[in-house]
C-alpha positions as CSV (number, residue, x, y, z in Angstrom):
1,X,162.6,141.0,35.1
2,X,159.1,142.0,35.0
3,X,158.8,145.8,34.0
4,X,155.5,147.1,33.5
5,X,155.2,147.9,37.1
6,X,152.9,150.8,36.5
7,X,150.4,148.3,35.2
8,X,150.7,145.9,37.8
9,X,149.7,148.1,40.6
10,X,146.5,149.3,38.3
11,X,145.4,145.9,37.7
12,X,145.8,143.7,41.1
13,X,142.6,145.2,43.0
14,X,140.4,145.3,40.1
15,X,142.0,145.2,36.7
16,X,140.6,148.6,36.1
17,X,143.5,150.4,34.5
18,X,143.3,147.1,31.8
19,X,139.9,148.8,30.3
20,X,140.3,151.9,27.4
21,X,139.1,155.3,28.3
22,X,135.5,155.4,29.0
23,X,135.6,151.6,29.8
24,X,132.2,150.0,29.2
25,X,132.4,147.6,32.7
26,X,131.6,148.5,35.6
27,X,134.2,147.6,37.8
28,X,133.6,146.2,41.4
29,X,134.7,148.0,44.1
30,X,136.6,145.2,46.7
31,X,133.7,144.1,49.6
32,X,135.7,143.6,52.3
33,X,133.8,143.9,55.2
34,X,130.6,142.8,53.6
35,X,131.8,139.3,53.6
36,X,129.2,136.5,54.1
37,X,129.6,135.3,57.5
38,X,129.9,131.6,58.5
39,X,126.5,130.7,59.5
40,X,124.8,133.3,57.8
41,X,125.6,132.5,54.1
42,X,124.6,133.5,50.8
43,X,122.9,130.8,48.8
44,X,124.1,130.3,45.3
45,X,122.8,128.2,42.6
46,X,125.4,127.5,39.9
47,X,124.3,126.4,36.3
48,X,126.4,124.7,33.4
49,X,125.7,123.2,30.4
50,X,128.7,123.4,29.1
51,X,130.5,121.1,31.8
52,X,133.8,120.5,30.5
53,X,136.7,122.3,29.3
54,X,138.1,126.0,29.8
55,X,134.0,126.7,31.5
56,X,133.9,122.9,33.8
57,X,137.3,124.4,35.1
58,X,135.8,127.8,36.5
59,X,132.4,126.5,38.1
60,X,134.1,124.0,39.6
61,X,137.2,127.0,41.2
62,X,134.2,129.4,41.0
63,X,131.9,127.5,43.4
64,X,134.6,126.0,45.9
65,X,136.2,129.7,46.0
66,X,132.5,130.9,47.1
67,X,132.2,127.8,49.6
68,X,135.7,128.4,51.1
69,X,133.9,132.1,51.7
70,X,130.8,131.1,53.5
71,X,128.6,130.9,51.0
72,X,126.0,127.8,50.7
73,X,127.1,126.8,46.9
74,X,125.0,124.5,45.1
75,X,125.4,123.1,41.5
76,X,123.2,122.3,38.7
77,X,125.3,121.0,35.6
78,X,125.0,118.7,31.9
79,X,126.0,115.2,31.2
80,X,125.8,116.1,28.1
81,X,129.2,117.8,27.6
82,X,131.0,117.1,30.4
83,X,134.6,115.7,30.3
84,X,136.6,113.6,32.8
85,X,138.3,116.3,34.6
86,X,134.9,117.7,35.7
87,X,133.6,114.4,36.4
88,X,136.7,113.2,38.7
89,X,136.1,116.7,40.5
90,X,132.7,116.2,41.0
91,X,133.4,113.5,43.9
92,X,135.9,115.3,45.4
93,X,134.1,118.8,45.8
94,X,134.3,120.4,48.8
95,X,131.4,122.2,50.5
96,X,129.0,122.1,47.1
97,X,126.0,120.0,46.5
98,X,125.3,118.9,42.9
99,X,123.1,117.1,40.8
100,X,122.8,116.8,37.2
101,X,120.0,117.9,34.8
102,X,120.6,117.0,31.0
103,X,120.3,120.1,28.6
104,X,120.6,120.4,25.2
105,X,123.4,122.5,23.4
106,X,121.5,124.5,21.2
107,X,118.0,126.4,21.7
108,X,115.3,123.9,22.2
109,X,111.6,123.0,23.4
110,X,113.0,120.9,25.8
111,X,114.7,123.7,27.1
112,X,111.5,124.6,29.1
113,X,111.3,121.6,30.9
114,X,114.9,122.4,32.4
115,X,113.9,125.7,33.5
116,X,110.5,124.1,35.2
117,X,113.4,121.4,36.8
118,X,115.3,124.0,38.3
119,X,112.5,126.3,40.0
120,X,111.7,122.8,41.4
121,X,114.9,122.5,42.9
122,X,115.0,125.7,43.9
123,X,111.5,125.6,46.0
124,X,113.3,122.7,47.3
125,X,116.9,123.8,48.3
126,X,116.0,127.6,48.4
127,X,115.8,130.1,48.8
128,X,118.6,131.3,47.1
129,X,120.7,134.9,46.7
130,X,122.2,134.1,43.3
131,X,121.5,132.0,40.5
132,X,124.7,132.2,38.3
133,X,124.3,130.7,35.0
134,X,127.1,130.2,32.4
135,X,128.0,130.5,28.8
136,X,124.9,130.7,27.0
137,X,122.7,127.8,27.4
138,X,123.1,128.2,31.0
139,X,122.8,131.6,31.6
140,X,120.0,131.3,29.7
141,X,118.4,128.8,31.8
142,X,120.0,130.5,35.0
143,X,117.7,133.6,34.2
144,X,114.4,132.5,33.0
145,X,114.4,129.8,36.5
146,X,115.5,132.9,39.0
147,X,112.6,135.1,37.1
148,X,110.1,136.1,39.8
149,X,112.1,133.8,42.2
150,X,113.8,136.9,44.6
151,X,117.1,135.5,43.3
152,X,119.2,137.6,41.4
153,X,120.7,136.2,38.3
154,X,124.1,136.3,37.2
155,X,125.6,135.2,33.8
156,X,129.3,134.5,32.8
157,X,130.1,135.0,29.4
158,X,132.6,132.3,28.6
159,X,133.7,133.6,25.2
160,X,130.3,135.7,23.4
161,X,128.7,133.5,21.3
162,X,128.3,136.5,18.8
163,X,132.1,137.3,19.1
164,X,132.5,133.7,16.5
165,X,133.4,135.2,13.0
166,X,132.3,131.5,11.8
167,X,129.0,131.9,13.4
168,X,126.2,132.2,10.6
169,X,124.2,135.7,9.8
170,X,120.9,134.1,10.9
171,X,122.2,132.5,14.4
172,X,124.0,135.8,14.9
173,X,120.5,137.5,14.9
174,X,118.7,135.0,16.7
175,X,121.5,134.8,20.2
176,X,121.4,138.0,19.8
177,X,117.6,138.6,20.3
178,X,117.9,135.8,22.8
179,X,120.9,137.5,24.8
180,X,119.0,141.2,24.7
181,X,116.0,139.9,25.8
182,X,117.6,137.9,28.9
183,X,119.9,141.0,29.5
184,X,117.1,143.1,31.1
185,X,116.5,139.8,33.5
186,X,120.3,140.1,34.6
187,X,121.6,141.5,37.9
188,X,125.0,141.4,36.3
189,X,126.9,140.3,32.9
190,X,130.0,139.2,34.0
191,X,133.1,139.0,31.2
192,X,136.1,137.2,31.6
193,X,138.2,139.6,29.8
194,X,138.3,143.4,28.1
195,X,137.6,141.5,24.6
196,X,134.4,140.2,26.1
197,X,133.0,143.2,27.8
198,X,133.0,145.6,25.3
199,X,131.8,143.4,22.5
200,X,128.9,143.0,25.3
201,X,128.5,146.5,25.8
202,X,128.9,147.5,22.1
203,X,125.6,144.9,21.6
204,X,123.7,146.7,23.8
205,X,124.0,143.9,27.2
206,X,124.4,146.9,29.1
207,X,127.0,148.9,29.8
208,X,126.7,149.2,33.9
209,X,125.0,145.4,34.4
210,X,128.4,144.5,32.7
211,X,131.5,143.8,35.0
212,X,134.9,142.2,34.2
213,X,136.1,139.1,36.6
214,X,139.2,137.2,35.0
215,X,139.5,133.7,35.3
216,X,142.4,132.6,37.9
217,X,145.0,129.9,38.5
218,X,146.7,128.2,41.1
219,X,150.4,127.6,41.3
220,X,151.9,125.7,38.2
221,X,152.1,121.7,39.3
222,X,154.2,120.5,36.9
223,X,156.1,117.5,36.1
224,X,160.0,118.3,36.5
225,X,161.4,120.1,33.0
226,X,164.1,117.1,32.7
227,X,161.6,114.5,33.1
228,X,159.3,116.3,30.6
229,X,161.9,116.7,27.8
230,X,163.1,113.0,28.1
231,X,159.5,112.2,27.7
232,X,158.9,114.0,24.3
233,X,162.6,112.6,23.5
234,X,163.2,116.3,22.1
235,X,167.0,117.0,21.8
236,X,168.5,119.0,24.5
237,X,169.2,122.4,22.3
238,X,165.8,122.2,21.0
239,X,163.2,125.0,21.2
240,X,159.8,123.4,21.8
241,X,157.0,125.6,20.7
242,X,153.6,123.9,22.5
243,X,150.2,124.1,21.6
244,X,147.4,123.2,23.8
245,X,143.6,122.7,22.6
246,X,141.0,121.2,20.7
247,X,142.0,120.7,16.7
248,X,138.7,123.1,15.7
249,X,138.8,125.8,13.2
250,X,138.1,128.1,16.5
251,X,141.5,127.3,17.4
252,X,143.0,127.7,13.8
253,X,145.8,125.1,14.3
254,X,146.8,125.4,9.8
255,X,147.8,128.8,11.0
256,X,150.4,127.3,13.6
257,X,151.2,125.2,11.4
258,X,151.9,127.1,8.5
259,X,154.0,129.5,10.7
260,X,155.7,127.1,12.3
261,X,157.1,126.1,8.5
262,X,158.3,129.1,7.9
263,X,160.1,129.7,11.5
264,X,161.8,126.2,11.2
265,X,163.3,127.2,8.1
266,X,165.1,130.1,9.7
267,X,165.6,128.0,13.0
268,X,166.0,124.3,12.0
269,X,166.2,123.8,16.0
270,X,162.7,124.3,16.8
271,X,159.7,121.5,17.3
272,X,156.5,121.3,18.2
273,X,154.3,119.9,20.0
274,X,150.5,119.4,19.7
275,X,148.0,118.5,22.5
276,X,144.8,117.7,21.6
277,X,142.4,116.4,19.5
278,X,139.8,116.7,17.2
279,X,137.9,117.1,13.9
280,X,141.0,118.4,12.0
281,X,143.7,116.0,13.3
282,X,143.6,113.9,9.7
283,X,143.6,117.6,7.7
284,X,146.4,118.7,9.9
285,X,148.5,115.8,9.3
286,X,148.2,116.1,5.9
287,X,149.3,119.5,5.9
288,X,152.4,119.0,8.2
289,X,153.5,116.7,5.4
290,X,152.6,119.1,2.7
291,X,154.8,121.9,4.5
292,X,157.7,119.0,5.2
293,X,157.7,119.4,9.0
294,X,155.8,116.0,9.9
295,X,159.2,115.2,11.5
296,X,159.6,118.3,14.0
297,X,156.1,118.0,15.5
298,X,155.0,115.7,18.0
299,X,151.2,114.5,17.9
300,X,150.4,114.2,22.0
301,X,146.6,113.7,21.7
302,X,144.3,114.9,24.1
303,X,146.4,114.8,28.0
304,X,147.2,117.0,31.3
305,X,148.8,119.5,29.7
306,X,150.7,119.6,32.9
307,X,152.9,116.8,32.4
308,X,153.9,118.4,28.9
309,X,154.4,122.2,29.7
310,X,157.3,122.1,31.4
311,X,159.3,120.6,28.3
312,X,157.9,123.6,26.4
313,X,159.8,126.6,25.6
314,X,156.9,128.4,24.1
315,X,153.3,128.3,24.4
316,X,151.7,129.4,21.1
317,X,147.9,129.9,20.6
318,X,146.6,130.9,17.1
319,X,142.6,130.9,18.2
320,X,139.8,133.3,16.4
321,X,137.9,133.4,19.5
322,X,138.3,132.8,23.2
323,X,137.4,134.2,26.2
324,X,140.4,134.0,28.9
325,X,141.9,131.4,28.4
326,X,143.1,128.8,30.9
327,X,145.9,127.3,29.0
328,X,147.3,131.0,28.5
329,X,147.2,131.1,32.2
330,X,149.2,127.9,33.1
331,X,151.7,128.3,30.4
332,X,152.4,132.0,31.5
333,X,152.7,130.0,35.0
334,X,155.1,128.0,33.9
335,X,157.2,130.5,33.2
336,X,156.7,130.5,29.4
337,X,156.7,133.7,26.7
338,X,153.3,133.2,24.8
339,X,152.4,134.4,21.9
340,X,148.9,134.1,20.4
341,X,146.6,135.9,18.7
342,X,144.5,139.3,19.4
343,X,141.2,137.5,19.1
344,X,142.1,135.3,21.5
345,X,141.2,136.6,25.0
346,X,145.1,138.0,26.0
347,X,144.8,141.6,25.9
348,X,145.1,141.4,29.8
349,X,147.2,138.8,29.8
350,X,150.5,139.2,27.3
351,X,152.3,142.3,27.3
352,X,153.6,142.7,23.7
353,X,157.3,142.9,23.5
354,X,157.6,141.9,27.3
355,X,156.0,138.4,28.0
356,X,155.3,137.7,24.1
357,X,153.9,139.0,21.3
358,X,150.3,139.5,19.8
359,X,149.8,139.3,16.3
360,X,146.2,139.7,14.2
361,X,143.6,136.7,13.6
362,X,145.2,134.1,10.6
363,X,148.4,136.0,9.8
364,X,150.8,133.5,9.5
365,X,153.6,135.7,8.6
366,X,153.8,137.8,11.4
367,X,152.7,134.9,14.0
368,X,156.0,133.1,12.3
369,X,158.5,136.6,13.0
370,X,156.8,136.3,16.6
371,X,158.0,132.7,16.8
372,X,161.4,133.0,15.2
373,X,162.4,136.0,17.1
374,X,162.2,134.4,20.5
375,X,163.2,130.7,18.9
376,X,166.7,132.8,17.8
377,X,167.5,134.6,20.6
378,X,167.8,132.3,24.4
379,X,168.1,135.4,26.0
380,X,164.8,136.8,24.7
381,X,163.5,133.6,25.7
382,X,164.5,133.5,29.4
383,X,163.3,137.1,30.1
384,X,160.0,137.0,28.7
385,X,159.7,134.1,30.5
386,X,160.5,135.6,33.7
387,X,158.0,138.8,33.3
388,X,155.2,135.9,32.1
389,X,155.5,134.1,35.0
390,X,155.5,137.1,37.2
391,X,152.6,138.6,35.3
392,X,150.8,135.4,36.5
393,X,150.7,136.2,39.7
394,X,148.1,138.6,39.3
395,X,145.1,136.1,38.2
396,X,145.0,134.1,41.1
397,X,142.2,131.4,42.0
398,X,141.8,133.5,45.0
399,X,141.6,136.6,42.8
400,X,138.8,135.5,40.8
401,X,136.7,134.2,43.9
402,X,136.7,137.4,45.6
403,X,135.5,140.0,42.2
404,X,132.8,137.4,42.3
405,X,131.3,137.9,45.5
406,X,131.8,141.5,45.0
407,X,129.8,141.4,41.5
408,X,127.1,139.8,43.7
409,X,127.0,141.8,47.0
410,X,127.0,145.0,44.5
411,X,123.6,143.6,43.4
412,X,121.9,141.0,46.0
413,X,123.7,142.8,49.1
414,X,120.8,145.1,48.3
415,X,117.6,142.9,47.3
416,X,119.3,139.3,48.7
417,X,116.4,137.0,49.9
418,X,118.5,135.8,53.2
């Protein structure tokens, strides 16, 4: 059972107790009674570029959360980078109006002609309360359009772009200058997890602009665990050990690899199994057959994950860089121990020794003891599983809806334009 009680009750109403000692976010007192009422709603102007993915996933909870609260949500998003899930959404989207602008990934002249597109539509649609931009194209569009507007603008982090050890020296310095320069143009910096706000504060974003709002969940939908096992055609006393993601060197998939090798030596029972795809599937393959596992890993390809993590036993997530991670989220849903990386957004999320284990950036031999501990011991396995699950329960779709509209009643409930 779940034992880190103490913990719990510090982090449900605002995930305060989560932060070290002299914590560099603000944290949002809950609103409460300073709820938008029906009829007299705040307007809020969401803006993606980055529509797919991990960020797709939280505008689209983000701005139906805010709609189910009153609010008058609008959405300005990509075409660009947008993947089916968002798309399908799109149509069914309650109480949010949308349209789409193309933007460009990377800093660009064109990127001027966005911003003018936006002010239009907000002198259109407007006026509005909030303009919420995020990751960094658009919260950097978000802020430049709201500038002089009345609006106050909002930017969600999404994983820092300067947090990337890959990224180069000189586009280090220049998102940096771009992010300070924006930051004094921001009602509020909002980080999806401790990782992310202090690398924002420690940039110089701004230590009281900056506020910490996790991503949520709902309940885990998932395809039934017999089903899901006959599916992968796994035997029935195998351990499956599940990866979800994009084959990137972000994710750093040769280091699962690699540690998987070494924990199906000491446990020849253990498989596993890969969704995704990407730029390193062909490299990866090569490898498996290098390290002589090719036949205990399963190649899914890019799917729901949901009709997959029920057959897992444990979800493992060797990443340089994330921000919160949804898949961390749904696997801890399902019930599963995780273990991962400290670079990759869990601090919050996996309680070392309780739900899993968290081991440093690309060491494979400690990310294979992690695997081969819980792989040897079904016991081990079923409790963490249990305190993961119940450790879910705290980021809740519901959750992550309401620290919003307290990050922006903190600011606009003061200088809103309704």
């Amino acid at each position: 059972m779940y034992s880190h009680a103490d913990s719990v009750s510090e982090l449900q109403p605002t995930l305060r107790a989560e932060l070290p000692a002299g914590r560099p976010a603000t944290a949002v007192a809950p609103a409460n009674d300073l709820r938008p009422a029906r009829g007299h709603a705040r307007r809020v102007l969401m803006i993606v570029e980055s529509a797919g993915g991990g960020t797709g996933r939280h505008v689209l909870d983000l701005s139906e959360g805010l709609a189910d609260r009153g609010c008058e949500v609008h959405l300005i998003y990509s075409t660009h980078r947008i993947d089916k899930m968002f798309s399908d959404r799109l149509s069914a989207l309650r109480g949010v109006r949308h349209t789409a602008v193309p933007m460009r990934t990377s800093p660009h002249p064109s990127d001027l002609g966005v911003v003018f597109k936006v002010r239009r539509y907000m002198k259109a649609n407007g006026p509005f309360d909030i303009v919420h931009g995020h990751s960094s194209k658009g919260g950097a569009i978000a802020r430049l359009a709201a500038f002089g507007t009345g609006a106050s603008a909002f930017y969600t982090l999404h994983g820092l772009i300067m947090m990337d050890p890959l990224l180069p020296w000189w586009k280090w310095l220049l998102y940096l200058s771009i992010e300070l320069g924006l930051s004094l143009r921001t009602g509020r910096i909002i980080a999806v997890s401790p990782e992310e706000s202090r690398a924002a504060v420690r940039l110089g974003l701004g230590r009281t602009r900056t506020v910490m709002v996790p991503n949520g969940v709902g309940p885990a939908d998932l395809a039934p665990r017999d089903l899901a096992r006959r599916a992968l055609k796994v035997p029935d006393d195998a351990v499956v050990i599940g990866f979800v993601g994009r084959l990137v060197e972000q994710k750093a998939p040769e280091v699962l690899l690699r540690a998987f090798a070494a924990t199906a030596q000491a446990a020849p029972h253990v498989r596993l199994a890969m969704v995704g795809a990407g730029p390193l599937d062909a490299s990866l393959r090569e490898l498996a057959g290098r390290l002589d596992i090719a036949d205990k890993i399963l190649w899914l390809g890019e799917r729901d994950a949901r009709g997959v993590l029920a057959a897992f036993d444990i979800f493992a997530l060797s990443s340089r860089k994330e921000g919160l991670p949804y898949v961390v989220l749904e696997a801890m849903a399902a019930g599963l121990p995780v273990v991962a990386t400290s670079s990759a957004g869990v601090e919050i999320l996996i309680e070392p020794g309780v739900s899993g284990a968290v081991v440093a950036p690309d060491d494979v031999n400690a990310f294979s003891a992690a695997l081969t501990e819980l792989a040897l011991s079904p016991q081990r396995l079923a409790e963490c599983g249990r305190a993961s699950y119940e450790r879910s329960l705290l980021f809740t779709l519901d959750a992550m809806a309401d620290r919003t509209l307290d990050a922006y009643l903190s600011v606009a409930g003061k200088a809103g334009v309704s």
